[in-house]
Structures are given as structure tokens and as C-alpha cells.
C-alpha positions in Angstrom: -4.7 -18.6 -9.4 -2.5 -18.1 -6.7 -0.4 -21.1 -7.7 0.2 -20.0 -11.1 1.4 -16.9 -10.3 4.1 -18.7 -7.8 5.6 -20.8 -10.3 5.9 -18.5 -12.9 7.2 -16.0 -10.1 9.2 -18.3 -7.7 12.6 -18.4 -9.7 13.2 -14.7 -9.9 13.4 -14.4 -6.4 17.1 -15.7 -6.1 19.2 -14.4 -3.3 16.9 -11.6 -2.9 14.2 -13.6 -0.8 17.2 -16.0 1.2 17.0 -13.8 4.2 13.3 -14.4 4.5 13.7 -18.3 5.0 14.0 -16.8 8.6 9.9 -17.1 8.2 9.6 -20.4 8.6 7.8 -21.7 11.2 10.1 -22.0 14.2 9.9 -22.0 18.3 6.7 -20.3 19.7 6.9 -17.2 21.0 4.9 -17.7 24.5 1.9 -19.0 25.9 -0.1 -16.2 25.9 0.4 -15.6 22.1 0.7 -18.6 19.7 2.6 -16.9 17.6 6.3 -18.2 15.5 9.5 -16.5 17.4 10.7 -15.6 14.3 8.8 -14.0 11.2 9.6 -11.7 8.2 7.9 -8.9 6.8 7.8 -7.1 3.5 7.3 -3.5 3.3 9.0 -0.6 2.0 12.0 0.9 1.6 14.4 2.0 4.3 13.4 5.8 4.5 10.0 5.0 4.6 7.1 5.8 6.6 5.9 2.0 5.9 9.4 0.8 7.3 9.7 3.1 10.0 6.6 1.6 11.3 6.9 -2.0 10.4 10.1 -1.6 12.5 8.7 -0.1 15.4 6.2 -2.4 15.9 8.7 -5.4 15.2 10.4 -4.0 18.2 7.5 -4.0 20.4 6.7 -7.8 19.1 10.2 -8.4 20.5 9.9 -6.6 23.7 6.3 -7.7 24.6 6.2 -11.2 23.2 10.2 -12.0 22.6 9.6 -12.6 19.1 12.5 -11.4 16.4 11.0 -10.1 13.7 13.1 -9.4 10.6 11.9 -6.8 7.8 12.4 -7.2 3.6 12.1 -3.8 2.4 11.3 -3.5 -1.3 10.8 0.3 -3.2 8.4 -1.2 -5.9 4.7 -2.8 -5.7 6.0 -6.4 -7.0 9.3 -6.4 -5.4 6.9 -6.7 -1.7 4.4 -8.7 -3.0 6.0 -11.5 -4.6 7.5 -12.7 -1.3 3.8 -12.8 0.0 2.9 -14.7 -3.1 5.9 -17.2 -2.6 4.6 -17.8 1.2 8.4 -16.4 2.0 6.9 -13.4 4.1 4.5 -13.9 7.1 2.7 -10.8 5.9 3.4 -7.4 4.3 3.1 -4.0 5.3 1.6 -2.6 1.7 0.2 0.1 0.3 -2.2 0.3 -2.6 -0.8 -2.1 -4.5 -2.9 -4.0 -2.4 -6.0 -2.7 -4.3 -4.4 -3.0 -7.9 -3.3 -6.5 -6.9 -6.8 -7.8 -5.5 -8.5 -5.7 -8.8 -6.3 -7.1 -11.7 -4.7 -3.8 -12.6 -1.9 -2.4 -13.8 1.1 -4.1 -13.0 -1.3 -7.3 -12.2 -3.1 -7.3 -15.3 -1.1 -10.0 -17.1 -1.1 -13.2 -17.3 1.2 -13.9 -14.6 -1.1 -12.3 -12.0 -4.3 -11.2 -12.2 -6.6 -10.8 -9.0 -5.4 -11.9 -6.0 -7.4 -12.9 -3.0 -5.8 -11.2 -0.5 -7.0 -9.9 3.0 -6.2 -6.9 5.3 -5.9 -7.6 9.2 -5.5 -3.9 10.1 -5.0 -0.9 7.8 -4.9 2.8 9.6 -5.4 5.8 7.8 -3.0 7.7 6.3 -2.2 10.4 3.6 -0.5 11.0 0.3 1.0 13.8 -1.2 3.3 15.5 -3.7 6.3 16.6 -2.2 8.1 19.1 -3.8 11.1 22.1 -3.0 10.5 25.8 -1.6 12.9 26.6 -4.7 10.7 25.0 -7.2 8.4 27.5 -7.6 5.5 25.3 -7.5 2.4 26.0 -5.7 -0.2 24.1 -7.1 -1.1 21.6 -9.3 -1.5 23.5 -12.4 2.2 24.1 -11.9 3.6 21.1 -12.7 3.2 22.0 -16.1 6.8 21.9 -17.6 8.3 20.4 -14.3 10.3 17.4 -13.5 7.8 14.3 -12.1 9.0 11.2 -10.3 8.1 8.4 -12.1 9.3 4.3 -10.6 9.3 1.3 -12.9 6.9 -1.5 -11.8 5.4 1.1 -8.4 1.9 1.2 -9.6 0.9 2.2 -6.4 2.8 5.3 -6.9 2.4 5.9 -10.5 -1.1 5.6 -10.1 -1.5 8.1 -7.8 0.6 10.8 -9.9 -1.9 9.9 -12.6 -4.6 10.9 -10.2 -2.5 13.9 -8.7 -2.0 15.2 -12.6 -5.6 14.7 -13.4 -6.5 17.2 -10.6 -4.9 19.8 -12.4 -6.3 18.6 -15.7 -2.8 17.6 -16.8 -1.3 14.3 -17.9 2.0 13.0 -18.0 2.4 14.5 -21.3 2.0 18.1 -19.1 5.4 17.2 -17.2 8.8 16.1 -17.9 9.1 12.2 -16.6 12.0 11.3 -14.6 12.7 7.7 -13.8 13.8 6.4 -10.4 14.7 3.0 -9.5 12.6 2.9 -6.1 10.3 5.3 -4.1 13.4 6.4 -1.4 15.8 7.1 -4.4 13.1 9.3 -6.2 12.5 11.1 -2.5 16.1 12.1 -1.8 16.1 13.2 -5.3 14.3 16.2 -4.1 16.9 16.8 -1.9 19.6 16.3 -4.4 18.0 18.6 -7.0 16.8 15.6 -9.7 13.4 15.9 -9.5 10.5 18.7 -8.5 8.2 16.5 -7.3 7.7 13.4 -5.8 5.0 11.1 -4.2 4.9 10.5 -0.9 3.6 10.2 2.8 4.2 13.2 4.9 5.7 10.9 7.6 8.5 9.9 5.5 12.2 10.3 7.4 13.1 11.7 3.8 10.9 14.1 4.0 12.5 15.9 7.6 15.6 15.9 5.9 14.6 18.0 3.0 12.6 20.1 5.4 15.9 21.3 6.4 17.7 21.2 3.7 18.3 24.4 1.4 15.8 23.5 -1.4 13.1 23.4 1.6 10.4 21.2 1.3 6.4 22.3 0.2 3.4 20.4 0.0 1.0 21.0 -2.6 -2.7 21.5 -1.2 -5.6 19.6 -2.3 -8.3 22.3 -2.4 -11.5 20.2 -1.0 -14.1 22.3 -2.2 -13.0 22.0 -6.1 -15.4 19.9 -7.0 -14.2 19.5 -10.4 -11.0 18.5 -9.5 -12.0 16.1 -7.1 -14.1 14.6 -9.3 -11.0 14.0 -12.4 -9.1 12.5 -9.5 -11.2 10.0 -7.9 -12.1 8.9 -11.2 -8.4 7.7 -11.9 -8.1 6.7 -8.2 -11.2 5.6 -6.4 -9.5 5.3 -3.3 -9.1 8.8 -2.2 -10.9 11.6 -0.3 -10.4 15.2 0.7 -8.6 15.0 4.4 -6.7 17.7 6.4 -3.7 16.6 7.9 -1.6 17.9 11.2 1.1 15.1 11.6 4.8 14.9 9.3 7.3 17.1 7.8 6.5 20.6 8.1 2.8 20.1 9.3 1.0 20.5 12.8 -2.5 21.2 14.0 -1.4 25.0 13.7 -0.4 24.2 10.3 -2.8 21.8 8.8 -2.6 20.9 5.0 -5.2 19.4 3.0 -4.4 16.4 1.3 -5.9 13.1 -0.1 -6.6 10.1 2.3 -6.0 6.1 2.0 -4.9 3.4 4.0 -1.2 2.8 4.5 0.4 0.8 5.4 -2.1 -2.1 5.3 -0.8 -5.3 7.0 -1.9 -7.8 4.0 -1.9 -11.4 3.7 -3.9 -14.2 1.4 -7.6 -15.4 2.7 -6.2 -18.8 2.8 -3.7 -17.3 5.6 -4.5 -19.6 9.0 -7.3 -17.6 10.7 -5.8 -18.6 14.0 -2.2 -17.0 12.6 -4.3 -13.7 11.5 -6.2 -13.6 15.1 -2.8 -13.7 16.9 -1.4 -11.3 14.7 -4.0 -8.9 15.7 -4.1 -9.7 18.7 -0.5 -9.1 18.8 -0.7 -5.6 17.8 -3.2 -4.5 20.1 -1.6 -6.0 23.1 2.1 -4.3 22.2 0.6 -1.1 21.3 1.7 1.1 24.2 5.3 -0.1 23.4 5.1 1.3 19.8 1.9 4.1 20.1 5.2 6.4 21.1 7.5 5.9 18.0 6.1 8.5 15.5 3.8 10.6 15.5 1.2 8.8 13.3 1.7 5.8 15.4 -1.4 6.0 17.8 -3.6 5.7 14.5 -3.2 2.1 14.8 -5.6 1.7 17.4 -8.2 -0.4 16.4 -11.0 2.1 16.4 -9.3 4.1 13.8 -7.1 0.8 12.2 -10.0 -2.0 12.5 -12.5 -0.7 10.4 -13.4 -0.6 6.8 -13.1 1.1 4.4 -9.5 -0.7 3.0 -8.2 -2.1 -0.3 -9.5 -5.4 0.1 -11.8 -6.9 2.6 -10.8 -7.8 6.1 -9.8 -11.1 7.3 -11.9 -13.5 9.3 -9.5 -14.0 11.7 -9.3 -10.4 12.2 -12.9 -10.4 12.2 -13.0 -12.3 15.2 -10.9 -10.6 17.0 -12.2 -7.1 16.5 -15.7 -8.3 17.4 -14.3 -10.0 20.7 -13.1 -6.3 21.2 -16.4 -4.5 20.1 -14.8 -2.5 17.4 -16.3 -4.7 14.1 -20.1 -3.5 13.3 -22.9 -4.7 11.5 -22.2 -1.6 8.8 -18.2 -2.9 8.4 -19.2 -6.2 7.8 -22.3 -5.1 5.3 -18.7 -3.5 3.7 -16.7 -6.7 3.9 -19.4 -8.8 2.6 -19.9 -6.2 -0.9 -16.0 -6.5 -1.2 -15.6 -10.3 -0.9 -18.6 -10.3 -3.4 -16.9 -8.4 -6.2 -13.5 -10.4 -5.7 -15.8 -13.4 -6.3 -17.0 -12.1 -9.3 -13.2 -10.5 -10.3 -11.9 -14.0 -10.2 -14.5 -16.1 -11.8 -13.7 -13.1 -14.8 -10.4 -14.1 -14.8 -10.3 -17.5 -15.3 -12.6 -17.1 -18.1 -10.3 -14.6 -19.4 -7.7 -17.7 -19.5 -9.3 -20.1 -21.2 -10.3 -17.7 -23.9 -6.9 -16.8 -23.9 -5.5 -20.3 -24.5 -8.7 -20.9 -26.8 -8.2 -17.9 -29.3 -4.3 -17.8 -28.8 -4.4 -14.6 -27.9 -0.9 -13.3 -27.3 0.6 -12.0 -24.3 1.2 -8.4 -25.1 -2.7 -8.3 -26.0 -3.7 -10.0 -22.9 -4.2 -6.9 -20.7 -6.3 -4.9 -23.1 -8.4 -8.4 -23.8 -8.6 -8.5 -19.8 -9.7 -5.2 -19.2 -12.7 -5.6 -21.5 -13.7 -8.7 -19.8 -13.1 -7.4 -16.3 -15.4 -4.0 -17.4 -18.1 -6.7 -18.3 -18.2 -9.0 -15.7 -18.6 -5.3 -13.3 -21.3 -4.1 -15.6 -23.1 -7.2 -15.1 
């Protein structure tokens, strides 16, 4: 599966994957870490809270380990995976495309994609939010109604998430006036520039200081955890999320805690295939540099591996991880229980799939009809 979706993907890469060559296996780093002295990494935009990150700790890989570690920042879901998919990244630091990916949904429910078997070394936990202006005159959800909504092109791990957002009100996209940005930084300092009302996003984000103290202001809209209701319309576009207070980013503190909806983010992703020793390392890696990185940002110290090694995530965890996090007492007999259910339903995602294809070749089944024809498939092979 994964081979088809790298030659059909591999020539649209160009000149945007040539700096990632840099990923090819090269000099070790040291004896105490087999590790390449050069990598790559995808992950989002400059401006991001996913970048910010990836960049801190690519710092401390080069401090600790001399290692020079080299980021490919992308604003939409396929833009960071394909270079994953292409082996032209050693990892990625993604978001929830990671779930849409490994399920077959979305932007990944075609022909040219479908699930993929991807793996998690460490994910921390994060929030999301809707961003939007003091001047906006929103407040809450039900507000939105009328208002300007960010909206990227082939970000489903955004876009989803509005859906989800818009459903706790009761409201679809129907409710709000769509506004189209061409990745998630541009539709953040769109708030700023007065194009948009309201945007998703982490509260971490750099973006998001700057239109703190800006003139527009910047307001996050609560999630209220005891409406039920709501709650309940969310989750049931978006699985993934719970009710969790937050103290760290823009405008928030433990004196000042906002309640929002919690995921994993960034998630440092690979395929299972990915060399368990590589993947062991890699963890290893981050544990050992974390006091050079812990000091960065604020949310930085939630990638300790208590917090950062544990399920639940968008895919299960990798075995080389595994091994690593049991060497350092953190994996438990519930987490792998977890790991083992998620693997399972991949298992049983994938056989789906490639019955889906030879069906599709079978019955000539057109690509524009593939995705709804998948879906049903998919929804069967679950029910089963």
C-alpha cells in the first residue's frame, strides 16, 4: 500500500523535497547514540507551535549528540506527509493528520492513499482552540454564526477540527462565512491583519503573542465541560478530543486557565516498517537531550516521557519505542492492552482497503466515486 501511494506521489515532489536529500544516511553522530549526523524533519509551518518545537529540540540533538538536523516545514496535512511517504524525511512532527492518514479519511480516502501504517514514537499532549479578536465580538461558539471562518485547502487536520468546533455550537459550515487560506500560519496572521474572525490553532503558537498585542487583541473561545450536549455533537465529528483546562500560551496562565479541547501534538510519526533500532535511538535521543530543550517554551517539559510516552495517540506506538519506554519503566501492561486494540483495527483497516481495490478495478468504479464506495466498505469491515 505504501508503495503505491509513492509512485503515484513521488513526482510531485520536485524542488520542494531537494533540501531533504540532506536525510540520507550519512556519518554517525557518536558512540553513545547510533544515530545519522544529519537528518530532516517535516513539521509545520514557520510560526508554529509544531516548528518552534521541532526546532528546539533539533538544537539540543546538535548540542548534546552533534547531529545537524534540518526542518521541512509544510502548512497542510499532505504537504508533511508525503515526504514521510517518499522515505525523504527521517520522521515528522504531525498533528492529526496522523489519525486521518492511518484511518483512511478525508484527504486519504482516495485511491492514491488510503490507510497508512504509521507509528508514533512520542506524542505529548497538547490543546486546540479557535482563536479569534477582542474586536470580533465573539464570545462563544453560537457566535460564529454570520462570521468569517478560516478554512485551508488539503489541512484536514485543521478543517476537521472546525467541523467539530461548529458542531459544538450546533452550527455547520453553512452557519459561517468560509474564508480560504493557503496554509495554517497565513490563516493565523490573518487575524491579525483583519481577514478572518477566527482561526484554528494551538495556544502556543508564536502568531498567537503577536496578536495578543496587537490592537484587534486576541480571545479564546471556552469549551464549556459540563455541556454535555455539546460535547457529545463534537466528539462525534472528532473522536479524538476531551474536555481539558489549559494554563500555558497566549494570553493564558494557571491564574487564567481556559477550557479547551485536548489531543496529541505534535506526534513524532514514522511507518512501522521504520528500523526499530533507528526508532529506539530516536527516543532515546529525546530523553537524553531533554534538559537542553525542557527550557525553550513553556509547553516544552510535557515531553517527558511520563506525560509524552503513553497512549492514548493517533496511531499505535512503535516497537522500538516500546522498548525503550519499558527499559525506562514508563510503558504499562494497560498502554500496551491500548497499543495492541489499535494495531488490531489498522489490521483490519487495511485488509478493507485492498478489498476496496480490487472491487474497484473489478466493477470500474470511477475515481470520483471511490471515496464514498470506500467509506461504506470501511463502515462494514468496523461493524464487523
Amino acid at each position: 500500500m505504501r508503495n503505491l501511494v509513492k509512485k503515484k506521489i513521488i513526482l510531485l515532489l520536485g524542488a520542494f523535497l531537494v533540501l531533504a536529500l540532506a536525510a540520507a544516511p550519512g556519518a554517525w553522530a557518536s558512540d553513545k547514540l547510533a544515530m545519522p549526523k544529519t537528518m530532516v524533519w517535516s513539521c509545520y509551518d514557520v510560526g508554529s507551535s509544531g516548528y518552534m518545537q521541532a526546532s528546539a529540540i533539533a538544537d539540543a540533538f546538535g548540542k548534546k549528540f552533534g547531529m545537524r538536523i534540518r526542518l521541512l516545514p509544510s502548512g497542510t496535512s499532505i504537504g508533511r506527509l508525503m515526504p514521510l511517504t517518499a522515505n525523504r524525511v527521517a520522521c515528522g512532527f504531525l498533528a492529526n493528520e496522523v489519525y486521518f492518514a492511518a484511518e483512511g479519511l478525508y484527504d486519504f480516502a482516495t485511491v492514491q492513499w488510503g490507510p497508512q501504517d504509521l507509528r508514533v514514537i512520542l506524542a505529548h499532549p497538547a490543546t486546540i482552540a479557535l482563536a479569534t479578536t477582542k474586536d470580533s465580538g465573539i464570545k462563544s461558539f453560537k457566535d460564529l454564526k454570520g462570521k468569517r471562518v478560516s478554512y485551508v485547502p488539503g489541512a484536514p487536520t485543521l478543517n476537521v477540527k472546525m467541523d467539530a468546533f461548529l458542531a459544538f455550537a450546533g452550527l455547520t459550515w453553512k452557519d459561517v462565512k468560509k474564508v480560504e487560506f493557503p496554509s495554517y500560519a497565513s490563516s493565523l496572521k490573518a487575524l491579525i491583519e483583519g481577514k478572518t474572525d477566527a482561526s484554528v490553532t494551538v495556544t502556543s503558537a508564536s502568531i498567537m503573542y503577536e496578536l495578543e498585542t496587537s490592537s484587534r487583541g486576541l480571545y479564546w473561545i471556552p469549551f464549556d465541560p459540563n455541556d454535555k450536549a455539546a460535547w457529545k455533537r463534537m466528539t462525534k465529528v472528532a473522536p479524538f478530543l476531551a474536555p481539558a483546562q489549559e494554563t500555558i500560551g497566549a494570553g493564558i496562565s494557571p491564574e487564567k486557565p481556559v477550557w479547551l479541547a485536548e489531543y496529541r501534538y505534535p506526534m513524532i510519526t514514522v511507518y512501522a516498517d521504520k528500523d526499530p533500532n533507528w526508532v529506539y535511538n530516536m527516543a532515546k535521543a529525546m530523553d537524553e537531550s531533554f534538559d537542553l530543550y525542557k527550557d525553550a517554551h513553556k509547553v516544552m517539559p510535557l515531553w517527558t516521557l511520563k506525560k509524552s510516552g503513553n497512549p492514548p495517540a493517533d496511531a499505535p506506538f512503535h516497537e522500538g519505542a516500546i522498548r525503550y519506554l519499558k527499559e525506562k519503566g514508563v510503558w504499562t501492561a494497560e498502554a500496551q492492552a491500548w497499543n495492541d486494540a489499535r494495531v488490531a483495527h489498522m489490521k483490519k483497516l487495511q485488509a478493507a482497503w485492498e478489498k476496496a481495490l480490487e472491487e474497484k478495478t473489478a466493477k470500474k468504479i470511477k475515481e470520483k466515486a471511490f471515496e464514498e464506495f470506500w467509506l461504506k466498505i470501511r463502515t462494514q469491515a468496523l461493524a464487523d
